[in-house]
C-alpha positions as CSV (number, residue, x, y, z in Angstrom):
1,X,30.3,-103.3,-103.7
2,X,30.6,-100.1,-101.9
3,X,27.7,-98.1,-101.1
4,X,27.4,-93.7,-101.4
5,X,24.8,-92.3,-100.2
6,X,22.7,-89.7,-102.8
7,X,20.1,-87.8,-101.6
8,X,17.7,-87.3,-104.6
9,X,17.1,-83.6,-104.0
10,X,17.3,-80.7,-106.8
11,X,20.1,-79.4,-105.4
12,X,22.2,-82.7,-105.3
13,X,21.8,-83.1,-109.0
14,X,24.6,-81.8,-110.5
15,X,27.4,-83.7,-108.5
16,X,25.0,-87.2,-109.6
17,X,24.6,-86.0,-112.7
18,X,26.4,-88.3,-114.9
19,X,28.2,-91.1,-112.6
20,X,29.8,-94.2,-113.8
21,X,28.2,-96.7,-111.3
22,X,30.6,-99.5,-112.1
23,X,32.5,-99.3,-109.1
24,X,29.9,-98.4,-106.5
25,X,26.0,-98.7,-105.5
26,X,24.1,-95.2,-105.2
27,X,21.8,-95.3,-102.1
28,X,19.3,-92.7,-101.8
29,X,17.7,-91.2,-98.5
30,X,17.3,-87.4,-97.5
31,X,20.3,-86.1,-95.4
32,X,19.2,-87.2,-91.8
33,X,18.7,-91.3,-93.5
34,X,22.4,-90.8,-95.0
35,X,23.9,-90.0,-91.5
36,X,22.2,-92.8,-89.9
37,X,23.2,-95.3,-92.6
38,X,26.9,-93.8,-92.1
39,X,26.6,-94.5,-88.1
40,X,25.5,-98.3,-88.8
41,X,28.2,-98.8,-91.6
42,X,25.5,-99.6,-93.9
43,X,27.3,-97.2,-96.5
44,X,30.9,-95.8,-96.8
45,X,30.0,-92.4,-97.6
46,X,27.8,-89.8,-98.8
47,X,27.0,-86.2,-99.3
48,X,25.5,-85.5,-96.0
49,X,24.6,-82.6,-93.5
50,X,27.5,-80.6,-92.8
51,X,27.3,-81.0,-88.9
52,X,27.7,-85.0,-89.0
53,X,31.2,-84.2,-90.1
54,X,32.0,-81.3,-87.9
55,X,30.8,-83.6,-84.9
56,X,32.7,-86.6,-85.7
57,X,36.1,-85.5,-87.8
58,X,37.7,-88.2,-86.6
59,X,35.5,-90.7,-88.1
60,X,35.6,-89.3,-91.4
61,X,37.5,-88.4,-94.7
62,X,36.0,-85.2,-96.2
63,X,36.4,-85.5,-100.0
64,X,38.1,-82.4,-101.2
65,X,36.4,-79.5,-102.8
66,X,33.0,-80.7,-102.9
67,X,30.0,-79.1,-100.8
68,X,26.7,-77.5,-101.2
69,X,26.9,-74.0,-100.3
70,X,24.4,-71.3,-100.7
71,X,26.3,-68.0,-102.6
72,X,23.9,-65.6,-100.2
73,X,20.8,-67.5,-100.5
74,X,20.5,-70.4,-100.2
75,X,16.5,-70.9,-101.7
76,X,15.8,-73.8,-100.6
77,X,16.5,-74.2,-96.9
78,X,13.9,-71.6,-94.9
79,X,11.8,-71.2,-92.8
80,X,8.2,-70.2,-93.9
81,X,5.8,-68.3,-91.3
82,X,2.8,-66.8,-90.5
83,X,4.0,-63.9,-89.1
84,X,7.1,-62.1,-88.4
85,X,9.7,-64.7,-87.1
86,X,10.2,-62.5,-83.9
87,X,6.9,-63.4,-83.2
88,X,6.5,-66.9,-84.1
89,X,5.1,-69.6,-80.9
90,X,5.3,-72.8,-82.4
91,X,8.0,-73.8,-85.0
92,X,8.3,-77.4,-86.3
93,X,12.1,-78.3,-87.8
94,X,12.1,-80.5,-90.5
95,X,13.7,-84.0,-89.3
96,X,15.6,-84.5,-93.2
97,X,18.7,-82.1,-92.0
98,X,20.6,-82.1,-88.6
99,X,22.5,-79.0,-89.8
100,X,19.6,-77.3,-91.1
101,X,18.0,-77.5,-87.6
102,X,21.0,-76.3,-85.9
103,X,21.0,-73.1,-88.1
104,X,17.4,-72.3,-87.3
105,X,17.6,-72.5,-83.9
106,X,20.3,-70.3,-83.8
107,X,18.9,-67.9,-86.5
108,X,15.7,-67.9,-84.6
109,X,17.0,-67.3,-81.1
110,X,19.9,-65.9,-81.0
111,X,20.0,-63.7,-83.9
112,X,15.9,-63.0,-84.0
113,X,15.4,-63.4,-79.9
114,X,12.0,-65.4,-80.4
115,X,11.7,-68.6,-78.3
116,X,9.4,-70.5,-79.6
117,X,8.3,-73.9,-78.9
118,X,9.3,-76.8,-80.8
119,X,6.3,-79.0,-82.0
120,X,6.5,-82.4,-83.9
121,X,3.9,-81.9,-86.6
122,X,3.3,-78.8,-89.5
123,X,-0.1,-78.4,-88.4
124,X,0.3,-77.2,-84.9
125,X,3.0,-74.8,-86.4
126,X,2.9,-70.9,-87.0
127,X,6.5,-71.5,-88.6
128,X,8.1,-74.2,-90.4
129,X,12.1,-75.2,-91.2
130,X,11.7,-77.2,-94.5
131,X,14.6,-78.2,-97.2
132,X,15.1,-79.4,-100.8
133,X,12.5,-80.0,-102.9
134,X,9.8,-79.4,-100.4
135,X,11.0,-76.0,-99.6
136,X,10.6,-74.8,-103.3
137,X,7.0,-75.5,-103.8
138,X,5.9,-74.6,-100.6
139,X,7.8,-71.1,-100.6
140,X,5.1,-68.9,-101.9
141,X,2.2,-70.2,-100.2
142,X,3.5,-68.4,-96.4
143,X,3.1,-64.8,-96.4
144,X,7.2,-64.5,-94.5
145,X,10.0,-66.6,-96.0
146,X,13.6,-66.7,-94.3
147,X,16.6,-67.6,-96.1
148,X,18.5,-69.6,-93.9
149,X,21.4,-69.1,-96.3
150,X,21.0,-65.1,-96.9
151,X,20.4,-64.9,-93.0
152,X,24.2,-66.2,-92.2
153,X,25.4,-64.5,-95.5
154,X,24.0,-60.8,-93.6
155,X,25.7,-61.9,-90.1
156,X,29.1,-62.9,-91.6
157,X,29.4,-62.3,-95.0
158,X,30.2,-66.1,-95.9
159,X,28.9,-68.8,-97.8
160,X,26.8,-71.4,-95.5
161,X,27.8,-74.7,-96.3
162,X,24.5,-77.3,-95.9
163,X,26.3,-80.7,-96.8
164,X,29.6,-82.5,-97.4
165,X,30.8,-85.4,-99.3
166,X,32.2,-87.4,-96.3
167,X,33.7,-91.4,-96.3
168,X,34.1,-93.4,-93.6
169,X,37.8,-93.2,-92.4
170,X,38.3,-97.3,-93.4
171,X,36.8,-96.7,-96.4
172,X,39.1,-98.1,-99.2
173,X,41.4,-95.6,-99.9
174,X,40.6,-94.9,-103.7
175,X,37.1,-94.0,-103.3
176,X,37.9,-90.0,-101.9
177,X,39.3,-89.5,-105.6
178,X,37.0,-91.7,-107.1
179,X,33.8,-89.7,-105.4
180,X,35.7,-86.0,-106.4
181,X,36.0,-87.5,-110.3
182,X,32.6,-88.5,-110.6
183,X,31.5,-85.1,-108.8
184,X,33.2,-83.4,-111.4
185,X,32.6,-84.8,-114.2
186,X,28.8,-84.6,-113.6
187,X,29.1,-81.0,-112.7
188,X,30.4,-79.8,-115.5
189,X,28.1,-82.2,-117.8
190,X,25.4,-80.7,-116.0
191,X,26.2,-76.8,-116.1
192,X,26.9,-77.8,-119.9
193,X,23.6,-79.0,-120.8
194,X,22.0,-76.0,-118.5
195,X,23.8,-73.9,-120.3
196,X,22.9,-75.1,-123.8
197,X,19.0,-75.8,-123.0
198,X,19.2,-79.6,-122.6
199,X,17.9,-79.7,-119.4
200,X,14.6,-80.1,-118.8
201,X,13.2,-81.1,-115.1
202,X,9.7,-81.7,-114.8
203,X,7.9,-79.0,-112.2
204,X,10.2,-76.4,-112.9
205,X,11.1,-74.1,-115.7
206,X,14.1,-73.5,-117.8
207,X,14.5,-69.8,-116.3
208,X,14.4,-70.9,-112.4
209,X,16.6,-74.0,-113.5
210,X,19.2,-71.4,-114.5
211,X,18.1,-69.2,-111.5
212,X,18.5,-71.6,-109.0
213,X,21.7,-73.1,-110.0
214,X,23.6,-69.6,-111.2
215,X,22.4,-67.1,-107.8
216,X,21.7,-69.9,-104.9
217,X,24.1,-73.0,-104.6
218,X,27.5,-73.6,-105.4
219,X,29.1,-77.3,-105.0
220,X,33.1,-75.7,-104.1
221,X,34.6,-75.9,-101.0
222,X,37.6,-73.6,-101.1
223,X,38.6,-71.2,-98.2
224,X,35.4,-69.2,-97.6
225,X,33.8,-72.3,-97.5
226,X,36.1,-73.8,-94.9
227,X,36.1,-70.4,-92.6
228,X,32.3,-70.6,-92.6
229,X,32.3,-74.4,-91.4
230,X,34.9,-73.2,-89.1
231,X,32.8,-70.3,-87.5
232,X,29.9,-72.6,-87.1
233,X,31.3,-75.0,-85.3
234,X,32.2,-72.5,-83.0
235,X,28.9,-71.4,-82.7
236,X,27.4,-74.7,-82.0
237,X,30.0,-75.2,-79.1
238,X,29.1,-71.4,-77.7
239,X,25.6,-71.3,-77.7
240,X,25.1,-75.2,-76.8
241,X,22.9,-75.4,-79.7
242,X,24.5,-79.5,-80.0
């Protein structure tokens, strides 16, 4: 059976919201597991960090007009400090997002001219780069929060796209409109039942459900979105940030 790779974030849910599993196995990891799972052909696709796709284009089929995007933030991809980010020494980067890391390191240096050290564990950090879930609950305990998503949105006035729904370009053929269907489908089951107060998520109220999913994300990848992945690349090549 073929294997797509789910990562079992907030943010993913509506696009997994309501999928008909008979044709394929959901496999769940956070972005970083996906993208090595892709590399050893352990599954044939997957909604994954952005960058794995803008790296490796010819390995991949990108599965039109699906992505997470932020709208201008993002809310749950930041980077939480102790002080003012110009002044940060020692900033850890959370290892569950390639593309996530790549933006911080350019938001920090080049945009913020700090050049802080990069250290392996929270603890020995004045600043931290988390995602997901993990980056909700721990966003009001740091006295400075940066959007990574509202940070690109005030340099370039675009939409930041985190992830992709990428398949492996020997993939069988049907799943790329298989995967958009199911995408679908579940989206609009899931903005549905938002809407109508039949969803209920335990950790998180009703008003930040509708919050979060209205202002932060969107899952389309039209041409803002595609000028935006363009632009980055570019930026990763420029500043040798790869």
């Amino acid at each position: 059976m073929v294997k797509i790779g789910r990562v079992r974030y907030l943010n993913t849910l509506p696009l997994f919201y309501a999928w008909d599993e008979s044709r394929v196995k959901l496999v769940e990891g956070v972005p970083s597991e996906l993208v090595k799972m892709l590399r050893e052909n352990l599954i044939q696709g997957g909604i994954v960090s952005s960058i794995e796709y803008l790296l490796k284009e010819e390995e991949y089929r990108l599965v039109p007009n699906i992505s997470i995007s932020s709208r201008i933030k993002a809310c749950s991809v930041v980077i939480l400090s102790k002080k003012p980010i110009h002044s940060i020494n020692k900033l850890y980067l959370t290892q569950d997002s390639m593309t996530s890391q790549a933006l911080a390191l350019y938001i920090v240096r080049r945009v913020y001219k700090a050049n802080p050290d990069i250290v392996k564990t929270r603890e020995e950090a004045d600043a931290v780069l988390l995602i997901g879930d993990e980056a909700l609950k721990e966003a009001n305990r740091w006295p400075y929060l940066y959007d990574l998503g509202e940070e690109w949105y005030k340099l370039y006035k675009l939409p930041f796209v985190f992830a992709l729904f990428i398949v492996k370009k020997w993939a069988p053929q049907w799943l790329d409109e298989y995967i958009e269907g199911q995408c679908k489908a579940s989206k609009e089951k899931f903005f549905k039942d938002l809407e109508e107060g039949k969803l209920h998520i335990e950790g998180y109220t009703d008003t930040f459900l509708k919050q979060y999913f209205s202002e932060c994300l969107h899952y389309e990848l039209n041409t803002a979105e595609r000028e935006s992945l363009k632009l980055f690349k570019e930026i990763l090549i420029k500043e040798n940030i790869l």
